[in-house]
C-alpha positions as CSV (number, residue, x, y, z in Angstrom):
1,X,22.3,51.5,-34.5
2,X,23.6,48.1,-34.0
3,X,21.7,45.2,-33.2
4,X,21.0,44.9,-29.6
5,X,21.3,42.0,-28.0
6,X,18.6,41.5,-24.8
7,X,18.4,38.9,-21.6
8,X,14.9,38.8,-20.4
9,X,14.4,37.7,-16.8
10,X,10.7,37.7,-16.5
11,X,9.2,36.8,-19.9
12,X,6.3,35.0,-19.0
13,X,4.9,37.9,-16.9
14,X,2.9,40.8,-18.4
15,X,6.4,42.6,-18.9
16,X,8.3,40.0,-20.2
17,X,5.3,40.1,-23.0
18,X,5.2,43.1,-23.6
19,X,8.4,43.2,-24.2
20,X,8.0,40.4,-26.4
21,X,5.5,42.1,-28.3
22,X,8.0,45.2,-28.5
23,X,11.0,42.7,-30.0
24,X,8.2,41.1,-32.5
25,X,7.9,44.3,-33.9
26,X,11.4,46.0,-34.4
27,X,13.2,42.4,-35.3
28,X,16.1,43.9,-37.3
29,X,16.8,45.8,-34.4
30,X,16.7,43.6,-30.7
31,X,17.5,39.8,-30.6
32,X,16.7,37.9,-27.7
33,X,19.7,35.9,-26.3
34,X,18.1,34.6,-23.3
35,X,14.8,34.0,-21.4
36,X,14.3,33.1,-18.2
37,X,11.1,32.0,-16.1
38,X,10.3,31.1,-12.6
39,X,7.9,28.0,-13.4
40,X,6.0,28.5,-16.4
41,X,8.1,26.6,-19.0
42,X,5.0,25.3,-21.6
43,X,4.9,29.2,-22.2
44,X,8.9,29.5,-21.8
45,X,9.1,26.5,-24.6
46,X,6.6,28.2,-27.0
47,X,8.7,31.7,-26.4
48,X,12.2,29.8,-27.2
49,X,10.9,28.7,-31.0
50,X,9.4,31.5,-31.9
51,X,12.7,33.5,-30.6
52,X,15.4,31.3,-30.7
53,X,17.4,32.8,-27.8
54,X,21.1,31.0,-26.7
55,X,19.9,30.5,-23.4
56,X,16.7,29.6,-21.2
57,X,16.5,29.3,-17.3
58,X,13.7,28.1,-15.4
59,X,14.0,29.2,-11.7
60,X,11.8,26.2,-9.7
61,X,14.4,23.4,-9.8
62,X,11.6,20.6,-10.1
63,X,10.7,22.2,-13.8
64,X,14.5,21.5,-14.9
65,X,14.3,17.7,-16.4
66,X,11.0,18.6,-18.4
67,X,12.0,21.4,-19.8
68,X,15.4,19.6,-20.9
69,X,13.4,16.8,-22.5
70,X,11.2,19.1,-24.2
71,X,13.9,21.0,-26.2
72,X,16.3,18.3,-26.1
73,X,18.4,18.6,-30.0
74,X,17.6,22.1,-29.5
75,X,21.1,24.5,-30.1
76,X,20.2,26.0,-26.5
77,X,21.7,25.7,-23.3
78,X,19.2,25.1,-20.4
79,X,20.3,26.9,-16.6
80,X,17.9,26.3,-13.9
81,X,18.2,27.7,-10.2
82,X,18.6,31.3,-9.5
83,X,22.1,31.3,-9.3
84,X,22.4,30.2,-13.1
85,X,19.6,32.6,-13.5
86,X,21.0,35.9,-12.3
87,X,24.7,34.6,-14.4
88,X,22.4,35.3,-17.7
89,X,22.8,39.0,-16.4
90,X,27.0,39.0,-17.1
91,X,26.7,36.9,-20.4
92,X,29.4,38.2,-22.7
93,X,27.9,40.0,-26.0
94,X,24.9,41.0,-24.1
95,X,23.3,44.7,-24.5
96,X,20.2,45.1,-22.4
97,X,19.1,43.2,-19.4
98,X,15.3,43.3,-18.8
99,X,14.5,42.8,-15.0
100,X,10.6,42.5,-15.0
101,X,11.2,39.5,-12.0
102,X,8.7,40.2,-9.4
103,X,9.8,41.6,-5.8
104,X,13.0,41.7,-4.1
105,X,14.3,38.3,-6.0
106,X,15.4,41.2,-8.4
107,X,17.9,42.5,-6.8
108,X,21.0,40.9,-7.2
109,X,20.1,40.3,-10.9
110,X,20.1,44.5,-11.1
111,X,23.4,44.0,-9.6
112,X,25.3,41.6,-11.3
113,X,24.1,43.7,-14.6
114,X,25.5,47.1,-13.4
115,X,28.8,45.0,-12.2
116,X,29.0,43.7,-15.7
117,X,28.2,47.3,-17.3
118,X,25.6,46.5,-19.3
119,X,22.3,48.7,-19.5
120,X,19.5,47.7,-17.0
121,X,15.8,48.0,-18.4
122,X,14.2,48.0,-15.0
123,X,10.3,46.9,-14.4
124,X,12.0,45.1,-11.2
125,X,11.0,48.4,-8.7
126,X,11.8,46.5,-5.7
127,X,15.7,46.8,-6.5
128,X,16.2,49.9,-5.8
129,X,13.5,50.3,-2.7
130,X,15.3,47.3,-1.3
131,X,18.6,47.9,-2.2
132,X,19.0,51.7,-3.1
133,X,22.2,52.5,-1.0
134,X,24.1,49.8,-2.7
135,X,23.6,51.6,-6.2
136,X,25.0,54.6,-6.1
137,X,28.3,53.6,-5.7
138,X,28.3,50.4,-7.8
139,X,26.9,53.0,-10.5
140,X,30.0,54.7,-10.3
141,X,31.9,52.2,-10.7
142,X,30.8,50.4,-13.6
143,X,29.6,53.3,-15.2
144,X,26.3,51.8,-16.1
145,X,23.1,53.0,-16.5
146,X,19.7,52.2,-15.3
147,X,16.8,53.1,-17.6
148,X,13.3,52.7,-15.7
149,X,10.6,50.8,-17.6
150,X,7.7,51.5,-14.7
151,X,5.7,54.6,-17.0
152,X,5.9,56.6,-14.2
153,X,9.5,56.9,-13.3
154,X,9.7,56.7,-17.5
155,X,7.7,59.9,-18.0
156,X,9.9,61.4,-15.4
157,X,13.4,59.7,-16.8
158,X,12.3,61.7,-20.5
159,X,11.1,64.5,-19.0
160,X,15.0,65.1,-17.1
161,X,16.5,64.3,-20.2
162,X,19.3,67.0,-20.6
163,X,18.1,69.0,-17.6
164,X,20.0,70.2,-14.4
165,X,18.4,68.9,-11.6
166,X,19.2,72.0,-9.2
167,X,16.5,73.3,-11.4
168,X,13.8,70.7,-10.1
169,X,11.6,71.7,-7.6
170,X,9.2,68.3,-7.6
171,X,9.1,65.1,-9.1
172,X,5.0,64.3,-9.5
173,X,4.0,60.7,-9.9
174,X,0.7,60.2,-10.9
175,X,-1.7,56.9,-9.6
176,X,-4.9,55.9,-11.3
177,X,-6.2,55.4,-7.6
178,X,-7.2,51.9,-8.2
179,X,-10.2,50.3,-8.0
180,X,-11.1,51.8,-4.6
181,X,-10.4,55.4,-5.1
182,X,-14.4,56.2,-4.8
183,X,-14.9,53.7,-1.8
184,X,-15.7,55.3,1.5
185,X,-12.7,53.7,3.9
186,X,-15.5,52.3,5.9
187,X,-16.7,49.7,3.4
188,X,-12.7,49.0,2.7
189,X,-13.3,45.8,5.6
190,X,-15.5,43.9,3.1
191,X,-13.5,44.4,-0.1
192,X,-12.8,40.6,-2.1
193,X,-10.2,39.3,-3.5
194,X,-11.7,39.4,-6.9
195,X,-12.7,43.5,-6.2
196,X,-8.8,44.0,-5.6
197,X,-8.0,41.7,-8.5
198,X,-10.4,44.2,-11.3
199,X,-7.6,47.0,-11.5
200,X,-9.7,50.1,-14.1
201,X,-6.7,50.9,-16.3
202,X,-3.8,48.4,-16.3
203,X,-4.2,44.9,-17.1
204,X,-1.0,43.1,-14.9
205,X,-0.1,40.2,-12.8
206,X,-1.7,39.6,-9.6
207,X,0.7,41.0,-7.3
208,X,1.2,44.3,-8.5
209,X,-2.4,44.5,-8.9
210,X,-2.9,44.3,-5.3
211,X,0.1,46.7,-4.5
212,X,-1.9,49.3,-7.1
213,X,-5.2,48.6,-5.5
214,X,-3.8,49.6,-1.6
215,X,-1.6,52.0,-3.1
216,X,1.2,50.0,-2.1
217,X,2.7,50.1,-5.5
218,X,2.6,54.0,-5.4
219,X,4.3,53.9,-2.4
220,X,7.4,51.4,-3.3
221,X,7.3,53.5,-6.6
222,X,8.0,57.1,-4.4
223,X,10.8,54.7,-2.5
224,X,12.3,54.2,-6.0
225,X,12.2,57.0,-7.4
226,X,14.4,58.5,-4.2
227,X,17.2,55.9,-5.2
228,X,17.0,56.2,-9.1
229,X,17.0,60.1,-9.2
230,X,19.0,60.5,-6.2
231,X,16.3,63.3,-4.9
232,X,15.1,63.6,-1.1
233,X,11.7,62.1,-1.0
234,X,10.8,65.7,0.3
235,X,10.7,66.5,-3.8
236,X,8.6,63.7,-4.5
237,X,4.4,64.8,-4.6
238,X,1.8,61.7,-5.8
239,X,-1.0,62.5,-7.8
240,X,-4.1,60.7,-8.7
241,X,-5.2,60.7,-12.2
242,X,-7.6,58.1,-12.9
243,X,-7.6,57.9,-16.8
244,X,-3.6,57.2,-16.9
245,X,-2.6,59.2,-20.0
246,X,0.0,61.6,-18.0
247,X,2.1,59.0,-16.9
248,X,4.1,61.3,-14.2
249,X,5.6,65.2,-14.8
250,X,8.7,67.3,-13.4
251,X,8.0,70.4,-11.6
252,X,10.9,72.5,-12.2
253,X,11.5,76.1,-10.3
254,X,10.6,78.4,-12.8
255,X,7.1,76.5,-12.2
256,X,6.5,75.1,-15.4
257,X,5.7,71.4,-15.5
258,X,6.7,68.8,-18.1
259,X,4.3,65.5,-18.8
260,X,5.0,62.9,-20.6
261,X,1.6,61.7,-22.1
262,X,0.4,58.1,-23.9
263,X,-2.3,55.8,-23.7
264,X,-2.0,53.5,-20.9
265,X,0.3,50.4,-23.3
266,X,3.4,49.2,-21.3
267,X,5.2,48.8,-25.1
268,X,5.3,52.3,-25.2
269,X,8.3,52.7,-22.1
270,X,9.6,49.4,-22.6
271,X,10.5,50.8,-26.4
272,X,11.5,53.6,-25.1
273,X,14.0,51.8,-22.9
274,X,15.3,49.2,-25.3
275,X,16.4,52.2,-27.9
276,X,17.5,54.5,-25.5
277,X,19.0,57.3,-25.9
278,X,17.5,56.8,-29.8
279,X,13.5,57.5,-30.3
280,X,12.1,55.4,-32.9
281,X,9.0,55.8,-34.9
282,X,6.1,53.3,-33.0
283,X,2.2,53.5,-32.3
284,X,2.4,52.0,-29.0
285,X,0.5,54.3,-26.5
286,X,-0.6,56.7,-29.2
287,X,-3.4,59.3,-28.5
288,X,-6.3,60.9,-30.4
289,X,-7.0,63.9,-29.4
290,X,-9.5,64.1,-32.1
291,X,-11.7,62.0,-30.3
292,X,-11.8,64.2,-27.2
293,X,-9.7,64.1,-23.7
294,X,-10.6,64.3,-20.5
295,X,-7.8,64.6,-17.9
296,X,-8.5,64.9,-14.0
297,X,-6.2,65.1,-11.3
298,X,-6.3,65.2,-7.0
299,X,-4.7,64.6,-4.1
300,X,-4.0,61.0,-2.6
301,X,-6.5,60.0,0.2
302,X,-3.5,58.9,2.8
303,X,-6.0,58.4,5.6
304,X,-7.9,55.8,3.0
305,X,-4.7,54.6,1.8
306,X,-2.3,54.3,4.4
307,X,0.3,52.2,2.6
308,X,1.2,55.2,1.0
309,X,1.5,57.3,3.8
310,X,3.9,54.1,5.6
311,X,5.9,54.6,2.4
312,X,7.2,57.6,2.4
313,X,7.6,57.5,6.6
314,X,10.1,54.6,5.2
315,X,11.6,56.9,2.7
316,X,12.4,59.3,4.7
317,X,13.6,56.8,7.6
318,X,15.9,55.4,4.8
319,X,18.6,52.4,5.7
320,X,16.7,48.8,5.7
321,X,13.9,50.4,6.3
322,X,12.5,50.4,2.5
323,X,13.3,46.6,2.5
324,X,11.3,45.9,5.5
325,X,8.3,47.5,4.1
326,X,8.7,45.8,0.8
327,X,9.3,42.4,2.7
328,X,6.0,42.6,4.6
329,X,3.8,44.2,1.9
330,X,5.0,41.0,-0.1
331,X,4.2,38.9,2.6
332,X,1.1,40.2,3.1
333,X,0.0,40.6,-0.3
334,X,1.0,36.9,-0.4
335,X,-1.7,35.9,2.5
336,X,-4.7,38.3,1.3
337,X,-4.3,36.2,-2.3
338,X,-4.6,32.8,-0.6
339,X,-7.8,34.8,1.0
340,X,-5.7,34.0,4.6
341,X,-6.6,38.2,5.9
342,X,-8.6,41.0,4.6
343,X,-7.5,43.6,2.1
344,X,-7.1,46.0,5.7
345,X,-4.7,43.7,7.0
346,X,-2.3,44.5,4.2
347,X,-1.2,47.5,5.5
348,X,-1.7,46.6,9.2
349,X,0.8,43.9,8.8
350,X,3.4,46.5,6.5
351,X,2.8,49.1,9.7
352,X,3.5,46.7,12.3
353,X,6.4,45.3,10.9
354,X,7.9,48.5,10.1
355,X,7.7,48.8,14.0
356,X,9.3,45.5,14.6
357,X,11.9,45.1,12.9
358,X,15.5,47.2,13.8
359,X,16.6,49.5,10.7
360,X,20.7,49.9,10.2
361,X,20.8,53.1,9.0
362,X,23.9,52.6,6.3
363,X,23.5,48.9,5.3
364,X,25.6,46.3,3.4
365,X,23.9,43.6,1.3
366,X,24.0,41.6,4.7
367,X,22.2,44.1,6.5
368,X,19.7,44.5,3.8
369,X,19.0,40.4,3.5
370,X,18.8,40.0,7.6
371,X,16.2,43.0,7.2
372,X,14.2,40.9,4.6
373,X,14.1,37.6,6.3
374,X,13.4,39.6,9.6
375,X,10.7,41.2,8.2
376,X,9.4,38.3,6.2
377,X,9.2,36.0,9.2
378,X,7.6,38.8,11.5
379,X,5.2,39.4,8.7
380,X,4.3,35.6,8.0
381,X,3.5,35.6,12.1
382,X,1.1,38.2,12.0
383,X,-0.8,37.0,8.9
384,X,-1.2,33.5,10.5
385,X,-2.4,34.7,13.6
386,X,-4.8,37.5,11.8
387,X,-8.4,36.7,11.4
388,X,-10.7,37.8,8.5
């Protein structure tokens, strides 16, 4: 196999360094051509000498002259802005895009690389919850593909592999059950920030950490996996399995069940993704079995976690609908990190809004943004007037 060329939007979260790590190790085979960062250039300027890429973007506009004085003489052009941002996704001699941006700001980055036919490596989940009835065609189209990097939808792309899907009976996505899977839902009104914050498996940023922690990330991760397999959520089952080795399984109609198995190390799909449809020989993820394995598995507690349970409703409800629930979970999550509401009120305020806001049933990219701000603005009400 060729070289392959990779943009990564996103390096300076725990995706974007893992997939760093990935690159580090498999040099004769993936070259960086461009990195891009929302804010954090001291680690974007470290990242550019030790990989040389053509091209570095810093989102926040106020980061722009520093980081051009602190590579000036370098052979690299310097974007700033998300405009010049979400271009790096059409550069010409480009491979692989890497979308591990956090929430909806992904989007249109996921579509300018399908419009310009290069592979998407997707971490950025909130694409397709927010804008899933855009892809399908635009797919078509360009003729592109999307390989998931979240383990779960992963496990699940490797397990389909070669398979018809009129033979699947259930797509199975497994959840650790986050921190708070043993916490009776009557002490859930006194959980901390810093109790969210201390996920038990996965080390990741503080967002996500949240979402995994009310469930919420197992809920935009059913949302997307409707979009990306093109399956009624009615085929979609979540299972909790607190030591994270099965990563999610296919149920087909015959019965059986396929897993895809590793230790809990993001490298392991993102390497996966990067060499696609090629396996190459790595230890990322590897298990002992020597050493003894335990695995355990139940059934989601929705009445404990009801961000789940609003997920699916949203699912099924389809349209803007997804977006809206992503808006306000983000909006939410937001406030409970500046310690403005409780960990409760994160799913109150995703519920409420759901019920607020107007869903178009088939929407345009319009549609989908008026849903966003809608929500976003509804949302950013609610958590100023909540109390904790």
């Amino acid at each position: 196999m060729d070289r392959r060329n990779i943009v990564l939007l996103g390096s300076s979260g725990s995706i974007g360094k893992s997939t760093l790590d990935v690159v580090r190790k498999f040099t004769d085979r993936l070259k960086i051509k461009a990195l891009a960062v929302n804010s954090n250039i001291e680690l974007l300027i470290s990242q550019y000498h030790e990989f040389k890429p053509d091209y570095v973007c810093v989102v926040d506009e106020k980061f722009h002259s520093q980081l051009k004085s602190a590579l000036a003489g370098e052979p690299v052009k310097i974007l700033c802005g998300k405009d010049e941002m979400i271009q790096l996704s059409a550069l010409d001699g480009v491979d692989i895009v890497v979308n591990a941006i956090v929430g909806a700001a992904g989007l249109l980055a996921s579509i300018e690389t399908l419009k310009s036919k290069k592979t998407l490596a997707l971490a950025n989940k909130e694409s397709l919850v927010t804008g899933g009835p855009l892809f399908p065609p635009l797919l078509e189209k360009s003729g592109a593909r999307i390989v998931p990097i979240d383990s779960e939808h992963s496990a699940i792309f490797q397990a389909l592999e070669s398979k018809n899907m009129t033979e699947v009976k259930s797509l199975l996505l497994t959840a650790s059950g986050g921190p708070f899977r043993d916490l009776p839902k009557e002490k859930f009104a006194e959980i901390t920030l810093e109790q969210a914050l201390n996920h038990p498996t996965w080390k990741m940023g503080p967002k996500i950490t949240i979402d995994s922690a009310t469930l919420a990330n197992k809920g935009l991760e059913v949302i997307e996996a409707v979009n990306l397999f093109n399956v009624s959520v009615d085929k979609i089952k979540v299972v909790v399995h607190p030591q994270s080795i099965v990563h999610s399984m296919v149920e087909f109609v015959d019965s059986s069940i396929l897993a895809q198995m590793s230790r809990p190390d993001m490298r392991m799909p993102i390497t996966y993704a990067l060499f696609w449809p090629e396996r190459v020989e790595s230890e990322f993820g590897q298990l002992d079995f020597s050493s003894g394995l335990e695995l355990s598995f139940e059934a989601p507690d929705f009445d404990k976690f009801p961000a789940l349970k609003l997920a699916f409703a949203a699912a099924r409800s389809g349209g803007t609908a997804p977006a809206i629930y992503n808006a306000a979970n983000e909006i939410a999550v937001a406030a409970f990190l500046k310690k403005n509401i409780s960990f409760v009120d994160i799913t109150r305020t995703i519920d409420e809004t759901l019920a607020h806001v107007e869903v178009v049933g088939k929407p345009s990219l319009d549609d989908i943004w008026e849903a966003d701000v809608r929500a976003r603005e509804y949302a950013k009400e609610m958590t100023g007037q909540l109390i904790c």
